[in-house]
C-alpha positions in Angstrom: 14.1 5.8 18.6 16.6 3.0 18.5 18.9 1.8 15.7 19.2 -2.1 15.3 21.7 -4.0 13.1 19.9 -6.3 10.4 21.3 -8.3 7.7 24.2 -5.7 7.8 21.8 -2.4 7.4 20.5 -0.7 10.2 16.6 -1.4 11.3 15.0 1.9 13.1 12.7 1.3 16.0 10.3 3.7 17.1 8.0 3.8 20.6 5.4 6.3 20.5 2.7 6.0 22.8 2.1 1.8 23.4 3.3 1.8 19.9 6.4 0.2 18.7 7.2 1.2 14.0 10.2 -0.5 12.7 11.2 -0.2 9.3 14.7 0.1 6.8 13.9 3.2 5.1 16.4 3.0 2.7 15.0 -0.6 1.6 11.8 0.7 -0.7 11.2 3.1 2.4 9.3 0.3 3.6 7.6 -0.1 6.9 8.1 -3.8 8.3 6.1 -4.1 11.5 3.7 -1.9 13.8 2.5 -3.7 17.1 0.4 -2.2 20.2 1.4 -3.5 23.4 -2.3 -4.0 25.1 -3.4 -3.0 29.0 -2.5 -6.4 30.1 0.5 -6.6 28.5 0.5 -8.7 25.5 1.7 -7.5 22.4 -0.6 -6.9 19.1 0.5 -6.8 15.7 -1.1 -4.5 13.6 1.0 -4.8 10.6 2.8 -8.0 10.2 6.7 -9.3 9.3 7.5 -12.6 8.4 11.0 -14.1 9.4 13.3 -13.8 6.7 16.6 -15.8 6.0 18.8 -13.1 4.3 17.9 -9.5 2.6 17.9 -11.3 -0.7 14.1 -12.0 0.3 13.7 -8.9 1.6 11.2 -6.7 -1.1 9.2 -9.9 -1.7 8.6 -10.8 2.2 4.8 -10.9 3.2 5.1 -8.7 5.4 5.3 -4.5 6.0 3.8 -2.3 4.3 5.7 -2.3 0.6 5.4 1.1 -2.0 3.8 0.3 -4.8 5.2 3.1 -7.4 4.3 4.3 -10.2 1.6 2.2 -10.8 -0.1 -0.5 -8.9 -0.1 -4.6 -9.5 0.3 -5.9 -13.0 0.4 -3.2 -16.7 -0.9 -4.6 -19.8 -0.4 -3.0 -22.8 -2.7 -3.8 -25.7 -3.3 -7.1 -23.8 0.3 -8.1 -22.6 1.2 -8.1 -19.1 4.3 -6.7 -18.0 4.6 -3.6 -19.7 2.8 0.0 -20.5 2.8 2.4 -23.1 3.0 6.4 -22.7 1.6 9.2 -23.8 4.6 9.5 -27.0 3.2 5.9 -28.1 6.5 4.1 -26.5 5.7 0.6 -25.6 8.2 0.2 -22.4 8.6 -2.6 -19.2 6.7 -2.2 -16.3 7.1 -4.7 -13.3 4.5 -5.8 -11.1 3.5 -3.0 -8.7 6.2 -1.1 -10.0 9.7 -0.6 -8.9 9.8 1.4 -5.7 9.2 -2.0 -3.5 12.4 -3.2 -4.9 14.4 0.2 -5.4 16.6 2.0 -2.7 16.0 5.1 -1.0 17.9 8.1 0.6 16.6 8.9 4.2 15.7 12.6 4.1 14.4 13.0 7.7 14.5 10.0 10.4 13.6 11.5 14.1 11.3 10.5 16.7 8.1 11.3 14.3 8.9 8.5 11.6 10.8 9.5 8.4 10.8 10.2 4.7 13.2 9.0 2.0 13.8 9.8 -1.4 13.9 7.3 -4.2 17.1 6.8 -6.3 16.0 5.8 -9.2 18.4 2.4 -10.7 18.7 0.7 -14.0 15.1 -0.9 -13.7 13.5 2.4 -13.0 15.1 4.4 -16.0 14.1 1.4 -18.2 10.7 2.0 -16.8 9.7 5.3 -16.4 12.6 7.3 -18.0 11.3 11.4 -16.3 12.9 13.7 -14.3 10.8 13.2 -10.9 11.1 13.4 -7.0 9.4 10.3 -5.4 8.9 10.4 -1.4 7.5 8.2 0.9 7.1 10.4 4.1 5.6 8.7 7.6 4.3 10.1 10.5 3.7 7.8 13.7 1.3 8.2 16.4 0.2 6.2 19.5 -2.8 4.1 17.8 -1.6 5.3 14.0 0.2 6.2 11.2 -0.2 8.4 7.8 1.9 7.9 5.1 2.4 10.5 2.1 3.6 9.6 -1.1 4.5 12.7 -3.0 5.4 13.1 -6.7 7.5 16.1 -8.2 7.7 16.8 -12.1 11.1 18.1 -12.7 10.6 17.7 -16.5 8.8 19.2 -19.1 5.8 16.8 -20.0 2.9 15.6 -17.6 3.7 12.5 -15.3 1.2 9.7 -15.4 1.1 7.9 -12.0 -1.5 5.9 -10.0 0.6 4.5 -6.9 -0.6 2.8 -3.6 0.2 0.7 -0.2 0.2 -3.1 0.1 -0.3 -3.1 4.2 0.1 -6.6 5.4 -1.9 -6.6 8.3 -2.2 -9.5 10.5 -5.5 -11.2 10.7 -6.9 -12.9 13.0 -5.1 -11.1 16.1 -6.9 -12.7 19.1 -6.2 -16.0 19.5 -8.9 -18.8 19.4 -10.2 -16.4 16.7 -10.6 -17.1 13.1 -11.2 -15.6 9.7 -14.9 -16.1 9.8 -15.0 -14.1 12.8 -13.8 -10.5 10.8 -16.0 -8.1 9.6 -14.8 -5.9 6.9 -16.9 -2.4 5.6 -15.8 -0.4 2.7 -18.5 1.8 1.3 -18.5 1.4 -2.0 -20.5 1.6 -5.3 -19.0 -0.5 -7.2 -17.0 -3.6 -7.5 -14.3 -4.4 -10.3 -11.8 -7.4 -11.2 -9.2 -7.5 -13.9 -9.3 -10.1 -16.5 -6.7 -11.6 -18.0 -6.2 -8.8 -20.5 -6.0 -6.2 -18.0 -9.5 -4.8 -18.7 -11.8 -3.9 -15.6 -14.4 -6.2 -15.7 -17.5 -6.8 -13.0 -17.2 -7.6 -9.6 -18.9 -9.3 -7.0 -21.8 -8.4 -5.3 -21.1 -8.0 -2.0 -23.0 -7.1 1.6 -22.1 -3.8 3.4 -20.5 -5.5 6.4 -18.9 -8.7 5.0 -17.0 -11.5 6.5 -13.4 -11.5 6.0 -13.3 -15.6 5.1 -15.8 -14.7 1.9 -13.5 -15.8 -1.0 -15.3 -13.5 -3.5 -13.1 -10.2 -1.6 -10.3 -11.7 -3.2 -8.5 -9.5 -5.8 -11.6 -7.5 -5.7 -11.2 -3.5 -6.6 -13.8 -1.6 -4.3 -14.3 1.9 -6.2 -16.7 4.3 -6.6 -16.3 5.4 -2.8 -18.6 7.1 -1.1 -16.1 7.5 2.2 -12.8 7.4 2.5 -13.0 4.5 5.3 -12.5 0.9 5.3 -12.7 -0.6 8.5 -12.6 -4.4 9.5 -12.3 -5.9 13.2 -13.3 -9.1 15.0 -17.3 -9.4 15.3 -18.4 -7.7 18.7 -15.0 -6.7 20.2 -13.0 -3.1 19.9 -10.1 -2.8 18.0 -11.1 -2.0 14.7 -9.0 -1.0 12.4 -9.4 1.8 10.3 -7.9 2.6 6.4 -8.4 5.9 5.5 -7.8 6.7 1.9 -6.8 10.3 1.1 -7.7 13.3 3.2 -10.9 14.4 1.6 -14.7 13.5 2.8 -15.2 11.7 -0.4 -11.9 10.7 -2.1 -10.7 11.6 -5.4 -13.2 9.5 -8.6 -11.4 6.3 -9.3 -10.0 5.9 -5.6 -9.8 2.2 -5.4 -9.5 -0.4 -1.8 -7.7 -3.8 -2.9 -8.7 -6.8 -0.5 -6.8 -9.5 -0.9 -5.0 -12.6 0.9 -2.5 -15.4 -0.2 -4.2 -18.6 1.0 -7.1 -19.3 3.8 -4.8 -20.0 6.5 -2.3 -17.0 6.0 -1.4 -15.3 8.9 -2.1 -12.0 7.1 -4.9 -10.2 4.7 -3.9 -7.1 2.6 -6.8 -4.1 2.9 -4.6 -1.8 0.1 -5.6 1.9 -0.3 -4.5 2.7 -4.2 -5.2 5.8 -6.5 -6.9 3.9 -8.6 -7.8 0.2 -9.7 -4.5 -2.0 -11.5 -3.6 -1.0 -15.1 -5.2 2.9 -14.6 -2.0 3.6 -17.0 -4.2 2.0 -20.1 -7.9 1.9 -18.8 -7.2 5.6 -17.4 -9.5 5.1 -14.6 -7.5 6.2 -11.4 -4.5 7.6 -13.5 -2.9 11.0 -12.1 -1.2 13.1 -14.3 1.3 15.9 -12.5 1.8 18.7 -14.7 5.6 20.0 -15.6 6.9 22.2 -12.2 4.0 20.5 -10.4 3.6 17.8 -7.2 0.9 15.8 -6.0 0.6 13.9 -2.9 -1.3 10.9 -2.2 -1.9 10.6 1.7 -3.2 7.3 3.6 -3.6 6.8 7.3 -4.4 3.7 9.2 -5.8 3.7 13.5 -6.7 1.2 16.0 -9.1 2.1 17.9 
C-alpha cells in the first residue's frame, strides 16, 4: 500500500497479486483505476481514469467507479426531473445519481485489503434525503477482483427508501488493434426497459443473448428480470472476460437491474453498471429498498478477470 500526493489530497495505491487499486476514499469513496499487469509485462486497465486538470473535475471525470446513492440516474416526480417525493407526500430535490458521487467521506478502515468510508452527509444531502442513516462504501481487493458493499443503517424511526448502484468505467477495447465490434457482452435477462422522458419504464430492445458491444440499441438500456447474477463481456475468442456479479445470491433480488451504457462510439470506456433496481425505483417502486427503523441492508457487487 502506498500513499501518493494528488491535487493536495492523498491517492492510495494498492498491489495485490498482478493487481494495482487506486482510489481517494474520502472523494465519494470512489475507486479511480484497477489495471493487471499481464505475463509479458504490459499493463491492462480494467477500470479506467481520465487525466484530470484540477479536483474541481474530479466527481464528474469518466473514469473510476463513482457511488451512486440513494438512488440511481435521474428522479422524476409526477413527471419532473430532478426531484422525488417521499413517503410523508414531501416533494424534495434529488440530483442525478444522487449525492454520494459528489459528497465526502471519512475513511473507516484503509489497510492492505482496500477500505471503507463513511459518508458525511453536507448541505446537498440534508436538502435531499433529510434521515438519520449510516452510508458505507466498503472494498475488498483481490488479485483478478474486487467486491464492493454498500451498506445502509436506519438510525431513525421511519423506513428508508433507497435503490443505489455502481457506475464502473471500464475500459473497452483493451487489446490494441481491437475495436468495439469485436466485444461480446451476455447478461441473462428477461426483460428489457428504457425510461422515457417522464421517468416511466417503458419497453426495451430486443436483444440477442450474446450481443456485440458496438450495437447502439444497449445504450441506456435497463436489463432486469435476471435470471443470474452475471454479466460478462470480453473480446470475441480470447480470455479475459470480465465478469459483473450483482449481489451474492444465485438469482438476485426481483427488480435487480444491469445499466449498459457508453458516451460516444469512440470513447475509450463503456459503463456495464450493477444497480438495485432500474432509474426512478423511488416513484415507479420497482427496485426500491426500504430499511426498516434499527435495521441495515447491504448491497454487494463484485467484478473478476479471468
Amino acid at each position: 500500500m502506498e500513499k501518493i500526493p494528488y491535487f493536495g489530497q492523498t491517492l492510495i495505491r494498492w498491489s495485490v497479486g498482478g493487481s494495482t487499486f487506486m482510489a481517494l476514499p474520502e472523494k465519494g469513496a470512489r475507486l479511480m483505476n484497477w489495471n493487471i499487469t499481464m505475463g509479458d509485462g504490459t499493463v491492462r486497465d480494467v477500470i479506467q481514469w481520465p487525466e484530470i486538470a484540477s479536483l474541481d473535475g474530479f466527481f464528474k471525470a469518466r473514469g473510476g467507479n463513482p457511488i451512486l446513492f440513494p438512488f440511481c440516474a435521474r428522479s422524476f416526480d409526477r413527471g419532473e426531473t430532478g426531484f422525488w417525493r417521499d413517503a410523508c407526500g414531501i416533494r424534495r430535490p434529488m440530483p442525478m445519481h444522487g449525492f454520494a458521487r459528489q459528497g465526502e467521506f471519512r475513511a473507516t478502515r484503509v489497510d492492505a485489503t482496500g477500505f471503507e468510508a463513511v459518508l458525511v452527509p453536507g448541505e446537498e444531502a440534508r436538502i435531499s434525503y433529510p434521515f438519520q442513516y449510516e452510508f458505507r462504501v466498503a472494498y475488498r481487493f483481490a488479485a483478478f477482483g474486487l467486491t464492493c458493499n454498500l451498506t445502509l443503517e436506519n438510525l431513525g424511526d421511519q423506513p428508508l427508501p433507497w435503490s443505489a448502484g455502481h457506475h464502473f468505467y471500464f475500459k473497452l477495447p483493451w487489446t490494441e488493434g481491437s475495436a468495439r465490434k469485436d466485444y461480446l457482452i451476455r447478461i441473462p435477462a428477461d426483460l428489457r426497459l428504457r425510461q422515457d422522458a417522464a421517468g416511466q419504464l417503458v419497453a426495451g430492445p430486443k436483444l440477442a443473448t450474446d450481443e456485440r458491444m458496438d450495437n447502439p440499441a444497449l445504450i441506456d438500456t435497463f436489463h432486469t428480470a435476471l435470471r443470474g447474477p452475471d454479466a460478462v463481456f470480453g473480446e470475441k475468442g480470447h480470455a479475459g472476460d470480465v465478469t459483473v456479479r450483482l449481489g451474492s445470491d444465485p438469482v438476485p433480488p426481483p427488480g435487480s437491474t444491469f445499466v449498459t451504457w457508453t458516451q460516444a462510439d469512440d470513447s475509450p470506456f463503456y459503463c456495464v453498471e450493477p444497480w438495485m433496481g432500474p432509474a426512478n425505483a423511488q416513484e415507479h417502486k420497482m427496485g426500491l429498498h426500504l430499511v426498516p427503523p434499527g435495521g441495515r441492508e447491504t448491497f454487494t457487487v463484485s467484478v473478476s478477470v479471468g
